[in-house]
TORVEXMI-332350 format. One line per field, with one value per residue: y, z, x of N, C-alpha, C, CB in turn; residue in one letter; residue number from 1. Coordinates in pm, whole numbers, plus 50000, padded with zeros to 5 digits. Each point is the difference from the previous one (the first is absolute). Glycine has a CB too. Example, Ala and Ser with C-alpha at 12.3 -4.5 7.8 and 13.67 -1.06 7.14 Angstrom:
% TORVEXMI-332350
nY: (49431;50222) $
nZ: (50780;49803) $
nX: (51319;50154) $
caY: (50119;50119) $
caZ: (50000;50006) $
caX: (49911;50082) $
cY: (50120;50109) $
cZ: (50000;50073) $
cX: (50090;49923) $
cbY: (49883;49937) $
cbZ: (50125;49785) $
cbX: (49811;50118) $
res: (a;s) $
n: (1;2) $
END
This chain:
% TORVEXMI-332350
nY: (50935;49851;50322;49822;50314;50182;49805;49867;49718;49923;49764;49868;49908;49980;50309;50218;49980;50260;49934;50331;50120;50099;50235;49883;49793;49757;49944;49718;50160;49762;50018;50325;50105;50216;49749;50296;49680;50250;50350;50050;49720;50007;49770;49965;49749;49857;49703;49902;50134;50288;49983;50461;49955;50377;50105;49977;50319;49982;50221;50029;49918;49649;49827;49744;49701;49985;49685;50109;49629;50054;49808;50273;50300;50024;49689;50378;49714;50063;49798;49695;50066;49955;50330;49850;50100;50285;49993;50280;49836;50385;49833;49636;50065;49782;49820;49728;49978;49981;50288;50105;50287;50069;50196;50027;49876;50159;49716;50091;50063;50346;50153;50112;49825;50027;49698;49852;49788;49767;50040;49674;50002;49897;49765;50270;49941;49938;49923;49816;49820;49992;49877;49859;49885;49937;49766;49767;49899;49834;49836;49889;49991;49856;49848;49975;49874;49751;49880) $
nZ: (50968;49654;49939;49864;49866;50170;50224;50268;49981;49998;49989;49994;49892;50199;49865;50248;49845;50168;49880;50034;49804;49794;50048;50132;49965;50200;50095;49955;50123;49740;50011;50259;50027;50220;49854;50047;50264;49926;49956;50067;50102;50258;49864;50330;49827;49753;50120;50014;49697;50069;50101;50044;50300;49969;49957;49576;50184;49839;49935;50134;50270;49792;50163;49838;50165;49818;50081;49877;49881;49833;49987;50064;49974;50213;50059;50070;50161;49832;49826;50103;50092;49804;49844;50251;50294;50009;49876;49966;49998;50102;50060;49849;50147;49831;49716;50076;49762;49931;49720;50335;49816;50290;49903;50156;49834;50176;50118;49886;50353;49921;49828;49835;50121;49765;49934;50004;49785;50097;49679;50017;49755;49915;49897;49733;49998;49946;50436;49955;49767;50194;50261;49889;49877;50262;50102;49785;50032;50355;49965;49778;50268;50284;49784;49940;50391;49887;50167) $
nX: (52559;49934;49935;49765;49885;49841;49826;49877;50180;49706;50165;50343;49837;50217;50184;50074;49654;49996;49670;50003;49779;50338;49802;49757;50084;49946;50290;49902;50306;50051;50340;50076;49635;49860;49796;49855;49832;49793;50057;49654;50122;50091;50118;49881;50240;50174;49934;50313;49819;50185;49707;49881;49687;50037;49834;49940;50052;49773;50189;49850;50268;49923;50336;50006;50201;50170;50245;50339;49943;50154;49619;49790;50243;49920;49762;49859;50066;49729;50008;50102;49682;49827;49922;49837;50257;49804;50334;50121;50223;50007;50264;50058;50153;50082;49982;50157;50150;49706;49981;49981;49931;50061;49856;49809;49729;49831;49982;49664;50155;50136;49825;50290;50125;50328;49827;50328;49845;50188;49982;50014;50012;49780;50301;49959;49704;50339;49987;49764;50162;50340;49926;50018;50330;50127;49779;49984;50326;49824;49733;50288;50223;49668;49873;50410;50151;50182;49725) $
caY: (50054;50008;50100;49957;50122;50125;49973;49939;49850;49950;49865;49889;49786;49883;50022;50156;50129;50067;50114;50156;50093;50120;50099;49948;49851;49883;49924;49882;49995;49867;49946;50150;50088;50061;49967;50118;49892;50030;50165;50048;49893;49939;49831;49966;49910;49897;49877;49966;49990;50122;49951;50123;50048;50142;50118;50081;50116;50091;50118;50065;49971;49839;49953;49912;49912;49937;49877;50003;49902;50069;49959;50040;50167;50072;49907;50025;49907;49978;49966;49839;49888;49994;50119;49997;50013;50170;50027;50092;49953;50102;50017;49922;50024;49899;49891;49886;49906;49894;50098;50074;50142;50138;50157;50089;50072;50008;49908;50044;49955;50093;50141;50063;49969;49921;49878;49953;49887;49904;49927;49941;49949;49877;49909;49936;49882;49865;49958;49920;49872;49947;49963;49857;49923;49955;49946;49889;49922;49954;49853;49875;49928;49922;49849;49920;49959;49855;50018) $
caZ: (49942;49900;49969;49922;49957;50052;50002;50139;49992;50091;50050;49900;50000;50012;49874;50049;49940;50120;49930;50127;49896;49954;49951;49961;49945;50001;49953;50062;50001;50014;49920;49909;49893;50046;49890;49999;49969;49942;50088;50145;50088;50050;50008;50177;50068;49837;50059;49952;49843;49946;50006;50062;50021;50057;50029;49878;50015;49835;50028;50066;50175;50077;50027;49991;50006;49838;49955;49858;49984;49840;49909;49936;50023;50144;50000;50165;50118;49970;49956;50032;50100;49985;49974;50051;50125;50068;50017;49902;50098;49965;49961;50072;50101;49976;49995;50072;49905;49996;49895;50092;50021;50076;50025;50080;49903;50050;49994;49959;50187;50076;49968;50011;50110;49951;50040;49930;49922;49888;49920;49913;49879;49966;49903;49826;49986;49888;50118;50035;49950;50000;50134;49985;49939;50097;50055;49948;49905;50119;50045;49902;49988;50098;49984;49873;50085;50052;50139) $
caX: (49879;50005;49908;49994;49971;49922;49942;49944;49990;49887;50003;50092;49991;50120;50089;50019;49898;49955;49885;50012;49894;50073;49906;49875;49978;50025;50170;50074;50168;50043;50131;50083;49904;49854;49881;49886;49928;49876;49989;50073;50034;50115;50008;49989;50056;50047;49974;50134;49958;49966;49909;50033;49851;49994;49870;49976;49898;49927;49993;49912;50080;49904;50077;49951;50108;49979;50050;50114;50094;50102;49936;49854;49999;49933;49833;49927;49971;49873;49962;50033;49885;49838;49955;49866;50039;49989;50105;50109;50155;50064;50144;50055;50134;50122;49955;50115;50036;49870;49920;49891;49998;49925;50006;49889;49881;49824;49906;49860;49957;50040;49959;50122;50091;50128;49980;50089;50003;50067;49968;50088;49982;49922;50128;49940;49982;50059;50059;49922;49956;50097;49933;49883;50081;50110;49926;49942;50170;50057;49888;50041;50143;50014;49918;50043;50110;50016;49934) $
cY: (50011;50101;49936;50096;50062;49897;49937;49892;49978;49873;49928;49910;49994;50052;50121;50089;50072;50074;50137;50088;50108;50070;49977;49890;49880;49923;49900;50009;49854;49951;50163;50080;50003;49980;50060;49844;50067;50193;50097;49888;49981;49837;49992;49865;49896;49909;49946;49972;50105;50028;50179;50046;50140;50062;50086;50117;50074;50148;50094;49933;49887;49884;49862;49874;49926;49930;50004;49850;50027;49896;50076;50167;49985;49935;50074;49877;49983;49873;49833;49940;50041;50154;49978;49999;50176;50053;50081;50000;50125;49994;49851;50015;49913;49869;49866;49938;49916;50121;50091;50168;50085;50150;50018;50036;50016;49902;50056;49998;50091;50135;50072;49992;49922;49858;49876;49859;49935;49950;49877;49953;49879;49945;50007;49914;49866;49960;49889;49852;49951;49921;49893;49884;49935;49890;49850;49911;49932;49945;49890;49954;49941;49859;49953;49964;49829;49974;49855) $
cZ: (49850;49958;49912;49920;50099;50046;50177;49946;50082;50050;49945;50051;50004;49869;50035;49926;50070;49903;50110;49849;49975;49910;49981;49961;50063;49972;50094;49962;50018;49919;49975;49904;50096;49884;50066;49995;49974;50036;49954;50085;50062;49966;50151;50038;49886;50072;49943;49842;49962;49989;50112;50059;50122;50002;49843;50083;49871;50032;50075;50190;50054;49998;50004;50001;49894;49982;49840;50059;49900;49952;49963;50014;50080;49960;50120;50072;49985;49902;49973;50082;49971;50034;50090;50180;50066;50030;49918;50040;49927;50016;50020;50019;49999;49962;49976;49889;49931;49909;50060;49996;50132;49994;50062;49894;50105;49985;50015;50170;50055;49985;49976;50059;49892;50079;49943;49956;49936;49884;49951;49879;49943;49852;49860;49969;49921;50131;50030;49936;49988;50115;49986;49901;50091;50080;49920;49937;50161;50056;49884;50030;50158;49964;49914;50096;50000;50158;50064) $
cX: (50016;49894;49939;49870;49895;49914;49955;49964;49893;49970;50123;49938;50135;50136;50030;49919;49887;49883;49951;49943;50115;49908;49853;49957;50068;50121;50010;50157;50055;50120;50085;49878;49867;49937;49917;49905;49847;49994;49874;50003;50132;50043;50056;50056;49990;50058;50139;49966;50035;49866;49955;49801;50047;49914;50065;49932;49914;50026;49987;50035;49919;50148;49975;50129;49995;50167;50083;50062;50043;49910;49826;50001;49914;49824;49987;49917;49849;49911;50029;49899;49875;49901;49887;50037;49962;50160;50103;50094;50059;50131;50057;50114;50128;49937;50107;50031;49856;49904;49886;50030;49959;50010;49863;49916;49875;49953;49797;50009;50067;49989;50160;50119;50102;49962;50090;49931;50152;49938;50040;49976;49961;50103;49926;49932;50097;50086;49913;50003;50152;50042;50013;50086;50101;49939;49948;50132;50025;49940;50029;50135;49931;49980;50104;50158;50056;49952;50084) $
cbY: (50126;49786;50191;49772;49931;50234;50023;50178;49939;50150;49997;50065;49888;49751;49866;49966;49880;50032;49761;49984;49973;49897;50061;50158;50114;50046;50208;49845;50238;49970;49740;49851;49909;50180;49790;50310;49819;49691;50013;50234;49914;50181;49922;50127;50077;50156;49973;49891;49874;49987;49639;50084;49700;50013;50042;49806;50036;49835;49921;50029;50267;50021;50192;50150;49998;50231;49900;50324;49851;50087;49780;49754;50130;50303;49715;50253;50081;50240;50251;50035;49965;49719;50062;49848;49779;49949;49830;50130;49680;50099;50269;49890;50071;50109;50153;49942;49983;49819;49817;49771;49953;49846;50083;50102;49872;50184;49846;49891;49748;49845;50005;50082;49980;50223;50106;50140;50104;49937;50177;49964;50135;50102;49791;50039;50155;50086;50217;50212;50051;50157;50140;50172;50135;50230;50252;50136;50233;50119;50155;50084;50177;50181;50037;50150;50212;49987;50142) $
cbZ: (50212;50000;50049;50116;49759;49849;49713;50141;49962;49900;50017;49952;49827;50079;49816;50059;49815;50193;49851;50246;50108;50018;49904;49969;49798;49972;49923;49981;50114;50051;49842;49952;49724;50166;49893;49837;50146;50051;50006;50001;49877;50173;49716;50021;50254;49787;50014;50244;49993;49897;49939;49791;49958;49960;50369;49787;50193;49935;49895;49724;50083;49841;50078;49890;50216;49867;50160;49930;50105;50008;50076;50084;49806;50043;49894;49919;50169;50050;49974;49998;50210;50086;49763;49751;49926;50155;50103;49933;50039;50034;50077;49954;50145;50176;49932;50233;50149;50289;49826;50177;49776;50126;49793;50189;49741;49948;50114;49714;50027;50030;50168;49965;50251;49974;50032;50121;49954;50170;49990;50169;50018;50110;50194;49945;50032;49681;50081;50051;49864;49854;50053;49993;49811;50018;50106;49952;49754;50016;50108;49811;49828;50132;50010;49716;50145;49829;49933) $
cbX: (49950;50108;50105;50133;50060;50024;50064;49917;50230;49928;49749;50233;49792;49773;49911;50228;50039;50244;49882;50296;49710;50229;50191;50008;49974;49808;50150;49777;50011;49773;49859;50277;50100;50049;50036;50085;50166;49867;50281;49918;49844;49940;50066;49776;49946;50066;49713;50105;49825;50186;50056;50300;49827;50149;49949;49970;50167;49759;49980;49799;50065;49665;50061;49780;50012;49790;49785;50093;49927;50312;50182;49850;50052;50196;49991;49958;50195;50075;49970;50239;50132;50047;50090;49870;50204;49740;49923;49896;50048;49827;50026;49870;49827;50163;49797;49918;50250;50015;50041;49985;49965;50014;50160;50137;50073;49946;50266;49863;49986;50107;49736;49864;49825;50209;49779;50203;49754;50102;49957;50068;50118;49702;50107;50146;49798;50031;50100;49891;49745;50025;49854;49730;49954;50116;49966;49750;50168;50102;49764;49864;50257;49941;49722;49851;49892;50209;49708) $
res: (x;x;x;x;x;x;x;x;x;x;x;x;x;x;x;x;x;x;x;x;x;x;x;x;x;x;x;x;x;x;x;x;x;x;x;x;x;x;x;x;x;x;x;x;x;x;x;x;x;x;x;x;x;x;x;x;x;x;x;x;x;x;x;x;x;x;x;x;x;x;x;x;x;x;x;x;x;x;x;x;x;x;x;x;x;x;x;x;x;x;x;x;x;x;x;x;x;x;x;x;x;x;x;x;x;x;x;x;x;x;x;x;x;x;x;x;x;x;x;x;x;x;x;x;x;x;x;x;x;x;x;x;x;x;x;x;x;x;x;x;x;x;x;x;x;x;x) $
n: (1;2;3;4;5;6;7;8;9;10;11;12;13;14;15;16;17;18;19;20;21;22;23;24;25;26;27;28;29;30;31;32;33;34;35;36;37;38;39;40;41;42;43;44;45;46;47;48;49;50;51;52;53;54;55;56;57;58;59;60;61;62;63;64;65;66;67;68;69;70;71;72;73;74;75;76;77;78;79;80;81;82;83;84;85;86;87;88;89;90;91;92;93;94;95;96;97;98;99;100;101;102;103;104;105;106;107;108;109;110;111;112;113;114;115;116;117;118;119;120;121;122;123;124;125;126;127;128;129;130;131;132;133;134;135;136;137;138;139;140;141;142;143;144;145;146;147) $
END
């Protein structure tokens, strides 16, 4: 067994980084060190990126899901999907390599009721044109083959 400080673990990746919550806040344990990732909050589940998703609380005892990386920091979830959907994602729970997310929020069709969801991630448009670049170099080397 490896202690690896106070608190409450909740999920690892492949590298042994364990995320969870101490004292209130959001940690990720990793290599021997504890990082305060966001708070009040827990964290519920990190990807082999580090890549970390959980639950922010407010003040006033609402709750909202939400998404840390070391390149963009803590991002509420909300505010990544389409606002006009109705949907309020309140905690996510976990997420994969591929970037898929799940947890639990409100949808407009269920009224109050928990209702879990997946999200996935839509590719950069500079993926797209890199796509297409890849794709089109690889119809010119076919048609330019020896036949």
């Amino acid at each position: 067994m490896v202690d690896v400080g106070p608190g409450r673990g909740f999920a690892i990746n492949q590298a042994g980084g364990i995320v969870g919550e101490d004292a209130g806040l959001a940690v990720l344990y990793l290599s021997g060190q504890t990082r305060f990732l966001w708070g009040p909050g827990v964290a519920t589940g990190v990807n082999n990126f580090n890549v970390v998703v959980g639950a922010a609380f407010s003040a006033h005892g609402g709750i909202q899901a939400g998404i840390w990386s070391e390149a963009e920091g803590y991002q509420d979830l909300n505010g990544l999907i389409d606002s006009a959907s109705g949907w309020f994602l309140a905690a996510a729970t976990g997420i994969n390599d591929a970037g898929q997310i799940v947890g639990w929020g409100y949808s407009p069709e269920r009224g109050f009721l928990q209702t879990p969801f997946r999200l996935d991630p839509i590719p950069e448009p500079s993926i797209w044109a890199l796509l297409a670049l890849g794709g089109g170099l690889l119809g010119i080397a076919w048609r330019r083959r020896p036949r």
